[in-house]
C-alpha positions in Angstrom: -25.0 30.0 -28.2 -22.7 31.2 -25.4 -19.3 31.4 -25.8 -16.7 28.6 -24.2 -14.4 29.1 -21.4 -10.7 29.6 -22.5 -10.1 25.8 -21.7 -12.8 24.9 -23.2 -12.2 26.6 -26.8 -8.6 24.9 -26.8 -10.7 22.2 -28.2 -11.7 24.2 -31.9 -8.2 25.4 -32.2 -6.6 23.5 -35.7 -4.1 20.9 -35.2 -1.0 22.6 -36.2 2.7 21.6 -37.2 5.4 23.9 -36.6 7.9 24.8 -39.2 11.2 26.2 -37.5 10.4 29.7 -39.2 8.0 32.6 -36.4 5.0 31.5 -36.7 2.8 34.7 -35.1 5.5 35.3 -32.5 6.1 31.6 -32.0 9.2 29.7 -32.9 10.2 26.0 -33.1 12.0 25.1 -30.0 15.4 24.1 -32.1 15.5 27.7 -33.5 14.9 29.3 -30.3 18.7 27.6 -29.5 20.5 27.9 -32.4 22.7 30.7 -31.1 24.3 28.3 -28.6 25.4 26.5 -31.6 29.0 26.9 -32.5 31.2 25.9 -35.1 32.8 22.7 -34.9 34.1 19.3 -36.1 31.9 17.3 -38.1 30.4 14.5 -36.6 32.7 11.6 -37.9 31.8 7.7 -37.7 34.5 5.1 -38.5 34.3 1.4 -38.2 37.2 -0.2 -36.9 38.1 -3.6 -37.4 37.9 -5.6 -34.0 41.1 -4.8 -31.7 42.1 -1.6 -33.9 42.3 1.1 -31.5 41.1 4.9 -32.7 44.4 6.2 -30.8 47.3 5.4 -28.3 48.5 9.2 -28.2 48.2 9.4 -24.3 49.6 6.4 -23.7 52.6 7.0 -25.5 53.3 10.0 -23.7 52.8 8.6 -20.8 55.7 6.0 -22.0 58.1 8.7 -23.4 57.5 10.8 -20.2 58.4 7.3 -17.5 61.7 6.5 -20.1 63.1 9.8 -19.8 63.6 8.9 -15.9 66.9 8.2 -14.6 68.3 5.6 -12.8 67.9 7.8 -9.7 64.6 9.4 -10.6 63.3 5.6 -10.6 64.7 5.0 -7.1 63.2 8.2 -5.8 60.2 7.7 -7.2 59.6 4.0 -5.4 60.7 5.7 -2.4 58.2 7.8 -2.6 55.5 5.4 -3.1 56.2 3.9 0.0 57.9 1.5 -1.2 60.8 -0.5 0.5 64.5 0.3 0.4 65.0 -2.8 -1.7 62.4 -2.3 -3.8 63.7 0.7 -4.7 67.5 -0.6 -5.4 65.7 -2.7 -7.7 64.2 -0.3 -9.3 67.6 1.4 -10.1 69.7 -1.2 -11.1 66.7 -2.2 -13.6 66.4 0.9 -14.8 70.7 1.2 -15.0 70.9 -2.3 -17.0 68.2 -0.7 -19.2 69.9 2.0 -20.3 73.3 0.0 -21.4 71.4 -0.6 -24.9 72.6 -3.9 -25.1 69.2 -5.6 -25.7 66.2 -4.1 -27.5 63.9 -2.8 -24.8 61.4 -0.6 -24.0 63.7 2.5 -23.2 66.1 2.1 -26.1 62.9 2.0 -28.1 61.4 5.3 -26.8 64.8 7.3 -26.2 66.8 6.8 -29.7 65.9 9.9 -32.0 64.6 9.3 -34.9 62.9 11.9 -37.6 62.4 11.9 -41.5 61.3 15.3 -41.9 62.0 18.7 -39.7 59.8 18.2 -36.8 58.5 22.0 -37.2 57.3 21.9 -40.8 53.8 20.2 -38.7 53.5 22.8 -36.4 50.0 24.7 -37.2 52.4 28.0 -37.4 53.3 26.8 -41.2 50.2 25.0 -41.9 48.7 27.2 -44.8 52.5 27.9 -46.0 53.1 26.0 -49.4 56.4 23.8 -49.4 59.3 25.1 -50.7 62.8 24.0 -51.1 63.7 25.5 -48.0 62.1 23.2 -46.1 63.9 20.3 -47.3 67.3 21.5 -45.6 68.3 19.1 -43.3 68.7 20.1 -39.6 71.9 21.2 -38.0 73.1 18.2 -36.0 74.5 19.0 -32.4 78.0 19.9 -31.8 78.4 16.5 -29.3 77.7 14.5 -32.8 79.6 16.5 -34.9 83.1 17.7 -33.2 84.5 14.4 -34.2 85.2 15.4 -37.7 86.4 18.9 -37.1 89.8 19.7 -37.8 90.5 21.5 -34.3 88.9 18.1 -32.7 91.6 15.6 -35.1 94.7 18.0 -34.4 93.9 17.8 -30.8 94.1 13.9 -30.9 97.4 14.1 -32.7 98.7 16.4 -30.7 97.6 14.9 -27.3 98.8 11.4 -28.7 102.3 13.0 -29.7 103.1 13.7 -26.2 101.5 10.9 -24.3 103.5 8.4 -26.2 106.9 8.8 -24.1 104.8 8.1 -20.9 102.6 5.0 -22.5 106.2 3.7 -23.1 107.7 4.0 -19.8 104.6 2.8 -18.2 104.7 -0.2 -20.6 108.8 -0.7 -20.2 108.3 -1.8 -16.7 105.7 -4.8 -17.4 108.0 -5.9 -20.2 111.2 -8.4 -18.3 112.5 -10.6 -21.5 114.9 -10.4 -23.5 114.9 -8.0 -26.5 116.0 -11.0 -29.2 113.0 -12.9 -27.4 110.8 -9.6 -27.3 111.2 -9.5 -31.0 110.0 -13.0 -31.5 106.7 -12.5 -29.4 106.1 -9.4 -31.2 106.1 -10.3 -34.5 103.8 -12.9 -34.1 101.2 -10.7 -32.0 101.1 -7.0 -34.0 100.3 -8.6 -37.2 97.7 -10.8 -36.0 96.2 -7.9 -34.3 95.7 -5.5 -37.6 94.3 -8.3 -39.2 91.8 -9.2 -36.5 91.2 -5.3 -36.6 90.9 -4.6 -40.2 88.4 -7.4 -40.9 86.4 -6.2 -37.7 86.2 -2.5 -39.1 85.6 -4.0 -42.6 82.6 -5.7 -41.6 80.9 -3.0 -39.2 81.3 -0.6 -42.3 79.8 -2.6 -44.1 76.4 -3.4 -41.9 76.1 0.3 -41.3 76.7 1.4 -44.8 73.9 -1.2 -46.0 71.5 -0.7 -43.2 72.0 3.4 -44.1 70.6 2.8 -47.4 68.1 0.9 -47.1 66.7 2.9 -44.0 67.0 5.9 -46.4 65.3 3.8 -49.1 62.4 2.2 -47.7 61.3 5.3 -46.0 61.2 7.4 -49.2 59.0 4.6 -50.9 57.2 4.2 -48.1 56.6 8.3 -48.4 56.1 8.0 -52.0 53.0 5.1 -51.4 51.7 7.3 -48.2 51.2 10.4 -51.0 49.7 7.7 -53.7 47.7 6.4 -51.1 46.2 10.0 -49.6 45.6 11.2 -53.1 43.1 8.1 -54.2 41.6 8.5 -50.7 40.6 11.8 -51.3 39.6 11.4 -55.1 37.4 8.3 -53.5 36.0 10.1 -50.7 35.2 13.8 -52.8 31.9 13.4 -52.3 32.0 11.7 -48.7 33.7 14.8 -46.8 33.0 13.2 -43.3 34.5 10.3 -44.2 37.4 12.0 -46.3 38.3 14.2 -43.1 38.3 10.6 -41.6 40.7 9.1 -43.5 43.0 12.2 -43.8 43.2 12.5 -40.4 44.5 8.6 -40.4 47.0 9.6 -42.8 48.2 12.7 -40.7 48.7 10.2 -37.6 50.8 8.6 -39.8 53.3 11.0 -40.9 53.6 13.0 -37.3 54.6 9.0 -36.3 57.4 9.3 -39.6 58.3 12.7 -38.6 59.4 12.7 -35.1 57.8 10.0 -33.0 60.2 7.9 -31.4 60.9 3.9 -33.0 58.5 2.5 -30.1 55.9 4.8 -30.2 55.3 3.4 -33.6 55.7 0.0 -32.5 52.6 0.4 -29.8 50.8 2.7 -32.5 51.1 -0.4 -34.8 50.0 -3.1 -31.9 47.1 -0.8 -30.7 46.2 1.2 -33.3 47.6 0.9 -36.4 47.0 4.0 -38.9 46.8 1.6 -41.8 44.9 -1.2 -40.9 42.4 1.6 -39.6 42.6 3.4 -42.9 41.7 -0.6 -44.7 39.2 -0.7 -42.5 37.3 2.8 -43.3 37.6 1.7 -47.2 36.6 -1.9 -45.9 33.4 -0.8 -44.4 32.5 2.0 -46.9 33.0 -0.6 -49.9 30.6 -3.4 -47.9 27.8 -0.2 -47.0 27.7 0.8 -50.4 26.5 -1.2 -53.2 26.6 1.2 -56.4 30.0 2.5 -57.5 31.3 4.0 -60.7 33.9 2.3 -62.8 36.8 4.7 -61.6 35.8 4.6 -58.2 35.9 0.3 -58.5 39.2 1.1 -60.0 40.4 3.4 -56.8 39.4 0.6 -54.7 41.2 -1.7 -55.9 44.2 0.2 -56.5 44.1 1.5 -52.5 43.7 -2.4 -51.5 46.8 -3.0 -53.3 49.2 -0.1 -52.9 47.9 -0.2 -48.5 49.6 -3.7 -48.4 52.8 -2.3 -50.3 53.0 0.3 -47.8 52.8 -2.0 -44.7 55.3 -4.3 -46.0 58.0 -0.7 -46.6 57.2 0.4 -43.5 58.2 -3.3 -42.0 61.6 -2.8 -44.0 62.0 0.0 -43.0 61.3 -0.9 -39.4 63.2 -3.7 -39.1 66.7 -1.8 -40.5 66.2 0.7 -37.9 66.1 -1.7 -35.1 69.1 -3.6 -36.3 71.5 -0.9 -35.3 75.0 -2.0 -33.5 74.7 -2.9 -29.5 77.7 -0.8 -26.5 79.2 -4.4 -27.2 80.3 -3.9 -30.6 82.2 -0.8 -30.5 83.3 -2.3 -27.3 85.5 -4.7 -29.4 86.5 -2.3 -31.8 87.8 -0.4 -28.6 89.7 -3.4 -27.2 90.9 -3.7 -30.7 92.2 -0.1 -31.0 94.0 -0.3 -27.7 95.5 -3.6 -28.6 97.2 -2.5 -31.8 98.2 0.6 -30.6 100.0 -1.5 -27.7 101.4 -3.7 -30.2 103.3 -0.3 -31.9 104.4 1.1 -28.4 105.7 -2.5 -27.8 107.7 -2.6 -31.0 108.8 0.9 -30.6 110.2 -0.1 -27.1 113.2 -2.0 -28.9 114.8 1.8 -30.6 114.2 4.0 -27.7 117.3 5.8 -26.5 119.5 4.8 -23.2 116.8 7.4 -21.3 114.1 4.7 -22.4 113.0 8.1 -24.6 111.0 7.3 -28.4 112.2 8.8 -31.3 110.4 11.4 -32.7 109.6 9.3 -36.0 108.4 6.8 -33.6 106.5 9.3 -32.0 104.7 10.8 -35.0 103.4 7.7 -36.5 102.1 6.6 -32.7 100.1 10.1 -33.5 98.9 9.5 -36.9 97.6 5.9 -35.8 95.9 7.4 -32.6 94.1 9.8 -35.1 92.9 7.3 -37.6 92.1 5.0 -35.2 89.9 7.6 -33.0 88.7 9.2 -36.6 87.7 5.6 -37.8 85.8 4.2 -34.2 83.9 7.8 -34.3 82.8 7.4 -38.0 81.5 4.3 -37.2 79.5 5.3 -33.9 78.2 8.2 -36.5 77.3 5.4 -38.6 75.3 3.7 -36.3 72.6 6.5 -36.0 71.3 7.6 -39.4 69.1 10.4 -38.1 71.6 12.7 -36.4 75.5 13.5 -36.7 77.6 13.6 -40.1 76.7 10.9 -42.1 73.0 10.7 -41.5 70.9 10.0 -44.0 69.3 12.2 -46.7 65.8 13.2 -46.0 64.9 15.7 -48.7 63.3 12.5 -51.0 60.8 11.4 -47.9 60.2 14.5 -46.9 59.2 16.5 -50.2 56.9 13.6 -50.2 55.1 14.2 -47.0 55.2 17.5 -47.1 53.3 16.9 -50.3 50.9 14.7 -48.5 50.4 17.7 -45.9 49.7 20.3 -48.7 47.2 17.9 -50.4 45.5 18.0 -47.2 45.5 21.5 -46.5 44.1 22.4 -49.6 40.9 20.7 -49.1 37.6 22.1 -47.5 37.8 20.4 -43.9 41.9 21.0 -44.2 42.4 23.4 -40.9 39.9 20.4 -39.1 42.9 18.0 -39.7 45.7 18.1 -37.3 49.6 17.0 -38.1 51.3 18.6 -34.7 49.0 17.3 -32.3 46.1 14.5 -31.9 43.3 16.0 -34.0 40.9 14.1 -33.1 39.4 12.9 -29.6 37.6 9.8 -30.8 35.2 7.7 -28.3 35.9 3.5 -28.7 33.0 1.1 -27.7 32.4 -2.5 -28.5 30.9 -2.8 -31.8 33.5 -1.0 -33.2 31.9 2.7 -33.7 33.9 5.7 -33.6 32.1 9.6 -32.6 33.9 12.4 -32.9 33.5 15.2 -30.1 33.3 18.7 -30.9 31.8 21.7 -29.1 28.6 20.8 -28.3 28.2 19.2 -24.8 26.7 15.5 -24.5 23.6 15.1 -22.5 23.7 11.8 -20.3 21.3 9.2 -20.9 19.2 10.6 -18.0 18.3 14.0 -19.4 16.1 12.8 -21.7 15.0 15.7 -24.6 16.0 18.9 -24.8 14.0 21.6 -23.5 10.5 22.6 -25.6 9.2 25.7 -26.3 6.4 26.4 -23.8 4.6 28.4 -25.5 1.1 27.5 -27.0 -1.6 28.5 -29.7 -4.4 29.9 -27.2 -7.3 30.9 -29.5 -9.6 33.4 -27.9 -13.2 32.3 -26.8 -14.4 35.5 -29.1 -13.4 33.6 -31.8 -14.7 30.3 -31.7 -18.0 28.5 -32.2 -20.4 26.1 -30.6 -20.2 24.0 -33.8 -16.3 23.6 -35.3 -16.6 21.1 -38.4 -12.9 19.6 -38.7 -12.7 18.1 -42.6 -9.9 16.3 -44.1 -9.5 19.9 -46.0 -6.4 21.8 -45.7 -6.0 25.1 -43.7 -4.2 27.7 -44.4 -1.8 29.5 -42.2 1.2 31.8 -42.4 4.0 30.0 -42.2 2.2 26.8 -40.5 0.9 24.0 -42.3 -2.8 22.4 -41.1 -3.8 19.0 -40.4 -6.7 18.1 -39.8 -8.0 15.4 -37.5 -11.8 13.6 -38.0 -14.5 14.1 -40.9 -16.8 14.5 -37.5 -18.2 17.8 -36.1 -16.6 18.3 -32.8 -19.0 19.7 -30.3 -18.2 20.8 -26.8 -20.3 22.7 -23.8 -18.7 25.5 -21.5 -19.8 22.4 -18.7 -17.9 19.7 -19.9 -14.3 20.7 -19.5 -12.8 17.2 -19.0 -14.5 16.0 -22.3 -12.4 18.8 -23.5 -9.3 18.1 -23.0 -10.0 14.4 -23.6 -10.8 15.5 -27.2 -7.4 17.9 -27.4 -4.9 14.3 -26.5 -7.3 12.4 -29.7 -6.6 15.4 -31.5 -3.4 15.8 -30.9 -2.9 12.1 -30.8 -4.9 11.8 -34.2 -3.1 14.8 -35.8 0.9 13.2 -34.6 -0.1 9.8 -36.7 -1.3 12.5 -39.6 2.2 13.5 -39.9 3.7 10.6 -39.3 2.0 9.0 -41.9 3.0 11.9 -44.2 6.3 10.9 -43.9 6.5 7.3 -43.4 9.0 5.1 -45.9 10.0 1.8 -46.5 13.4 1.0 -46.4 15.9 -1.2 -47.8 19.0 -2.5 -45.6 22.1 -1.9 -47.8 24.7 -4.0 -46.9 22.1 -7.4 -46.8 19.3 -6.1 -49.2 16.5 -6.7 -47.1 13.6 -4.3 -47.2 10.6 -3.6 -44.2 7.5 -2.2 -44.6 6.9 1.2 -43.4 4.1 0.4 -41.3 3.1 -2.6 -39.0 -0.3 -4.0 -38.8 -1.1 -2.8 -34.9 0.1 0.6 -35.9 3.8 0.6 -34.9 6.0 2.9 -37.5 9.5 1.8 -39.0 11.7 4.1 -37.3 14.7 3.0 -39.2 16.9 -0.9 -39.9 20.4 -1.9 -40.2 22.6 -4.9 -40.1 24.1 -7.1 -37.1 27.7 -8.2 -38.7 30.0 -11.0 -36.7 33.0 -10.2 -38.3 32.7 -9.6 -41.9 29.2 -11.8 -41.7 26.3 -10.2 -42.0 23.9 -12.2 -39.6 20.6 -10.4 -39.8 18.5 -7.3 -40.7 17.1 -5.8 -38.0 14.4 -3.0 -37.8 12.8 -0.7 -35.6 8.9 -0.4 -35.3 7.7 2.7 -32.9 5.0 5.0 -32.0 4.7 8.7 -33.3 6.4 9.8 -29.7 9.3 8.1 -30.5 9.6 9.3 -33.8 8.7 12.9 -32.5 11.7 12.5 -29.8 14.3 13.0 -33.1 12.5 15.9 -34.7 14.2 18.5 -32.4 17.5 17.6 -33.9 18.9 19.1 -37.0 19.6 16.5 -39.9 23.3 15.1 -39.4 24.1 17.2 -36.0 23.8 16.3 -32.2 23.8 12.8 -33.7 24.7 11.9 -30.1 21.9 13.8 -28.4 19.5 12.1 -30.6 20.4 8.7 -29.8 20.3 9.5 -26.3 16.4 11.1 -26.9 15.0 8.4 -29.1 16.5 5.5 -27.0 14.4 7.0 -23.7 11.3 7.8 -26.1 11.5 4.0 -27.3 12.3 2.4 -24.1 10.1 4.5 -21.5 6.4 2.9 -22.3 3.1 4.9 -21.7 -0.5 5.7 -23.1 1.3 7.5 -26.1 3.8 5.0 -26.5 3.0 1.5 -25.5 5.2 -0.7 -27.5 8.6 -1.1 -29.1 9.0 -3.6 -31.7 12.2 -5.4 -33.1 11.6 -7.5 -36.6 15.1 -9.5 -37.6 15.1 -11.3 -40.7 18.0 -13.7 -40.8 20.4 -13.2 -44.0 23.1 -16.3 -42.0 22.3 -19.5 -41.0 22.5 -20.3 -37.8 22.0 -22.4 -34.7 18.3 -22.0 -33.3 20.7 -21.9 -29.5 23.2 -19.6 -30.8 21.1 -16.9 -32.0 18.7 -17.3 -28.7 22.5 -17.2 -26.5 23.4 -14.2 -28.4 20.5 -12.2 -27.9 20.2 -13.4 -24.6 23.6 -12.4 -23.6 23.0 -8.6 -24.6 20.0 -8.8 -23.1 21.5 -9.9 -19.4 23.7 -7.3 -18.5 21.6 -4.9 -19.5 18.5 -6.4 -17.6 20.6 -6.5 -14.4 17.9 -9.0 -13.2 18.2 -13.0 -11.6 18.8 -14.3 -15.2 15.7 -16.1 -15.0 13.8 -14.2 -17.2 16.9 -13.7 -20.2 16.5 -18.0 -19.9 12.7 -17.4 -20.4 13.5 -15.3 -23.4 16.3 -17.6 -24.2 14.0 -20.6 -24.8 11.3 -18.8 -26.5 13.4 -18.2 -29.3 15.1 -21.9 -28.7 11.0 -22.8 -29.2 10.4 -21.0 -32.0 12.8 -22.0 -34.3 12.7 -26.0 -33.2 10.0 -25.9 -35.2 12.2 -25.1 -38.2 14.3 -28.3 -37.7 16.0 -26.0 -35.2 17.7 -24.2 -37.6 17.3 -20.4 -38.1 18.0 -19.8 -41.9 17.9 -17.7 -43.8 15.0 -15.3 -44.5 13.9 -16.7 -40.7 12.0 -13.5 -39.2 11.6 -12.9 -35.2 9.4 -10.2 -33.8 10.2 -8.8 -30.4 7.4 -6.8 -29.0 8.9 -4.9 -25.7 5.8 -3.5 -23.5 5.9 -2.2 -19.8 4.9 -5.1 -18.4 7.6 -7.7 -20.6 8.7 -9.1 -24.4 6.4 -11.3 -26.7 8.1 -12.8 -29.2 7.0 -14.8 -32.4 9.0 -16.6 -34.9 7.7 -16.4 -39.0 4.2 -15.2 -37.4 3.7 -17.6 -34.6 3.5 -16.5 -31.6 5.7 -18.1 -29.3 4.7 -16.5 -25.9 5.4 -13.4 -23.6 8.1 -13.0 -21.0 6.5 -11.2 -18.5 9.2 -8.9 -15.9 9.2 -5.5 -15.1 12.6 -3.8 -17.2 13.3 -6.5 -19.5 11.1 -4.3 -22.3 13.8 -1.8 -22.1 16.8 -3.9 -21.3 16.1 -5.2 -24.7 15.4 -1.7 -26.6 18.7 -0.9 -24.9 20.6 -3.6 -26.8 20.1 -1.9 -30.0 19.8 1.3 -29.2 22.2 2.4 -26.3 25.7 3.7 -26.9 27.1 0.2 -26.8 24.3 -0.6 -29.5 24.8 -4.2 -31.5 24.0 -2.5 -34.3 25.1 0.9 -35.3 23.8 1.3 -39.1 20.2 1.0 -37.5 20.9 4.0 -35.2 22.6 6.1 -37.8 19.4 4.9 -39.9 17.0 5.8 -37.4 18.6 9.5 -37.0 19.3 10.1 -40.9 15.7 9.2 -41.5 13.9 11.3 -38.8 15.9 13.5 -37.7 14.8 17.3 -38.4 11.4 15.9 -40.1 9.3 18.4 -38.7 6.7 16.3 -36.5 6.6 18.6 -33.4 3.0 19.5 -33.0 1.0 22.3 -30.8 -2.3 22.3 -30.1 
């Protein structure tokens, strides 16, 4: 018989599917791009519970950087925005009454220093250094806070007092018109009444300081302690979960660059916004509720982190609360007026000895010294007092900070350590709706529009010297180097050089035939953790389970949902490595699932209720992700709406549990049935894919069935050449 035409003989070639090792020259088109890949951060998920944010470090900054403006900087800066001359007054004298201190506000909250730990011991400079007792010394305070208590400082006061007192006394000689028998009189009454009013003042503002010092310096050092207690169960829970540990340490390190040297209200909007604990209850939330089998220990880790997270919360609202309740301008105002007043009451009492020149004597003198010098020694003391993190009598760090430098080191020593960041954010997490976190690393995200990454063009072209008329394709098992066969029909496949279209109509069965060979290699049922409910691998018109997952509301699990799709869609993920480019993935399956053609005609969606609920609820629900999404009149989401409304009215209207709906999307609309029975179809161009979109775009309702979908096809070797 004569030999084919080139085309023609494409048609004997065996059905072949790729490993990612050569095959003759050729290579899988992931391993023909591996060299772009770079090393970098794991790709991270973390459920959040509704409201948590991943991060507010910007923001703060943004804060810190508008309160270190002056009053003027504030007035220039409305000027500048074209605002009005008043405006801009306004602006100043807000910003002026704002920095008096007398009322907790934003400014106060983001100026006033505060740090448990030396600020430098997170820098990645001394990041692989183990602790030593060096780094517990405490910082040098500034000179400003500290000249107070020097002896050069207190001599000068005395001095300075010794000769000011002659002029104080003729200054005060002239106000004073009475008689010195009646001077006497007034005087007695008024000096003592003074140091009274005085000493019970200074008594009491000791006091507050001295007890707000201590308990400051206590609760943070528990609250250090339970932050080391805390990381070391999280990473004896998570040793086997390293994305998730690296998660949850990276929580923790949030936490302690807040302690260190964050300012009082960036850990105020940090707590509002995006709390480090309540995030870190949340991962160990989520992981407990996705995970049905644990071992004894780790049941008794959980337990013990659900405890000991609480206990931290409530020290680090102790320890809040006594650093806000620090003494307002006002206070050591009064101590000031105080001061002055019994120093006037001496000078008024020492006006009765003074010499015919109206001169003191020197006695008089010295002791108007030695009371300026306690007096000025005592209000300093107690403005040192009132800030515990700087000046003389701050507190002592060394029992928090061993602790977190012990959390740091604990960190450090594991695997992913140098991926977990203390100095700076460490991670640049990405919020949506449903409460998913991604992390980003090196690799660049393709949009939605790019569809799938480039393919290896290059084809198995058999030569026509080597084929014959008659090529018998059996359900027998070729073999290749490196390339495994499948085989297509028990028929003889017969083609003439003269029939070249009936070629390559038998190359797409082939190659159509040989992708659902594969596929059905492969296929699996699966069971949806968190509700229990299982779907069959295959549907009865052919569609394959691509993966399931759950829909929560809250901590309520509402349904299981699954994913039914053609080989095409399922070939879309095998590009992508198992566990990487989780983001490229989703972006390829969803346009594989939601873009409908010859190879790929329908998408289906089978929900099995595990909640009841309202036959109008479940239909609004659905309907509501579907709408935005449709960007349509809205007629066609009410079509939908009250198909599903139909459906289950003939359940008393009630969609219980073990209820199942069937979504089939299609080009030209939905169909949807309800326990079997078919309910009708919603026919409108783009509501097919609006609907796909709800569960599988980055806003999905259900992230476990993406990750599912990804973690069970992902890398599964279903690329096929013909």
């Amino acid at each position: 018989m004569a030999p084919f035409s080139s085309k023609a003989a494409c048609c004997s070639a065996a059905v072949i599917v790729f490993v990612a090792t050569p095959v003759n020259g050729l290579v899988h088109p992931m391993s023909k791009s591996t060299h772009l890949h770079r090393r970098s951060n794991h790709i991270h998920r973390l459920n959040l519970f509704k409201g948590i944010a991943p991060n507010v470090d910007d923001e703060i900054n943004r804060e810190i950087e508008d309160a270190e403006m002056s009053p003027f900087d504030k007035l220039k800066e409305e000027l500048d925005k074209g605002g009005s001359l008043k405006d801009a007054f306004a602006a100043y004298q807000t910003r002026k009454k704002e920095t008096k201190g007398d009322y907790e506000n934003k400014l106060a909250l983001l100026t006033n220093f505060r740090s448990y730990s030396n600020r430098e011991l997170l820098d990645s400079d001394h990041y692989t250094d183990e602790p030593t007792l060096d780094d517990l010394n405490q910082a040098v305070p500034s000179k400003g806070k500290t000249i107070w208590a020097s002896s050069l400082y207190r001599i000068g006061v005395f001095v300075g007092a010794f000769f000011l007192f002659p002029f104080v006394c003729q200054l005060l000689s002239t106000f004073v018109e009475i008689k010195s028998d009646e001077f006497d009189i007034v005087n007695e009454q008024f000096t003592p009444g003074i140091g009274i009013l005085y000493g019970t003042f200074v008594a009491l503002t000791l006091d507050i300081l001295y007890e707000r010092q201590n308990k400051v310096q206590e609760n943070a050092s528990v609250e250090a302690s339970l932050l080391s207690q805390v990381t070391q169960n999280v990473l004896n829970l998570f040793r086997d979960q390293p994305q998730i540990a690296r998660e949850a340490s990276q929580i923790i390190a949030d936490q302690v660059r807040i302690i260190v040297y964050r300012p009082r209200g960036a850990e105020m909007l940090n707590i509002m916004r995006a709390d480090p604990y309540a995030r870190l209850l949340s991962l160990i939330d989520h992981y407990q509720r996705d995970n049905t089998k644990f071992t004894p220990q780790q049941e008794a880790v959980i337990d013990g982190l659900r405890g000991e997270i609480p206990a931290l919360m409530e020290a680090r609202a102790k320890r809040l609360s006594d650093e806000g309740s620090s003494l307002p301008p006002t206070h050591f105002l009064v101590l000031l007026v105080l001061t002055a007043l019994s120093l006037i009451g001496f000078t008024a009492a020492a006006l009765t000895i003074t010499d015919d020149a109206g001169e003191p004597s020197f006695e008089s003198r010295m002791v108007f010294a030695a009371l300026c010098a306690v007096y000025v020694l005592f209000y300093n003391f107690c403005r040192d007092m009132n800030d515990p993190f700087d000046g003389v009598y701050q507190i002592k760090r060394s029992s928090a900070a061993s602790f977190l430098l012990q959390i740091k080191w604990l960190i450090a020593s594991q695997p992913f350590g140098k991926d977990v960041r203390f100095d700076t954010r460490g991670l640049a997490p990405e919020f949506d709706d449903e409460e998913i976190l991604v992390g980003k690393g090196d690799l660049k995200v393709q949009p939605a529009s790019s569809g799938l990454p480039e393919r290896n063009t290059q084809q198995v072209v058999p030569s026509a010297d080597s084929v014959t008329a008659d090529v018998p394709v059996s359900h027998e098992a070729l073999s290749i180097e490196n390339a495994q066969m499948i085989t297509v029909d028990n028929n003889a496949i017969k083609v003439t050089a003269a029939d070249e279209s009936t070629a390559e109509t038998v190359i797409l069965e082939a190659q159509h035939k040989a992708k659902y060979a594969a596929v059905e290699a492969k296929m699996q049922s699966l069971k949806e953790k968190a509700t229990g409910v299982s779907f069959n691998a295959k549907l009865d018109d052919g569609l394959y389970l691509v993966g399931c997952g759950v829909r929560k509301k809250a901590i309520i699990n509402v349904y299981a949902v699954a994913m039914y799709s053609s080989p095409t869609a399922l070939e879309a993920l095998a590009p992508f490595p198992s566990g990487k480019q989780k983001k490229e993935a989703q972006v390829a399956l969803r346009n594989a699932a939601r873009t409908f053609g010859p190879s790929s005609p329908t998408t289906s969606f089978v929900l099995e209720m595990t909640f009841k609920a309202d036959g109008k609820t479940i239909a609004g629900a659905i309907a509501e992700s579907v709408k935005p999404r449709q960007g349509g009149s809205g007629s066609d989401v009410k079509d939908l709406e009250n198909l599903i409304v139909q459906g289950v009215s003939a359940k008393g209207g009630q969609a219980t549990k073990g209820t199942i709906f069937r979504f089939d999307c299609t080009e030209e609309g939905v169909s949807v049935s309800v326990d079997d029975s078919a309910q009708g179809t919603v026919k409108s161009d783009g509501i097919g894919s609006a609907l796909v979109d709800v569960f599988m775009d980055d806003k999905a309702v259900s992230p476990q069935l993406v990750n599912s979908c990804l973690d069970t096809w992902c890398g599964k070797d279903l690329f096929v050449a013909v």
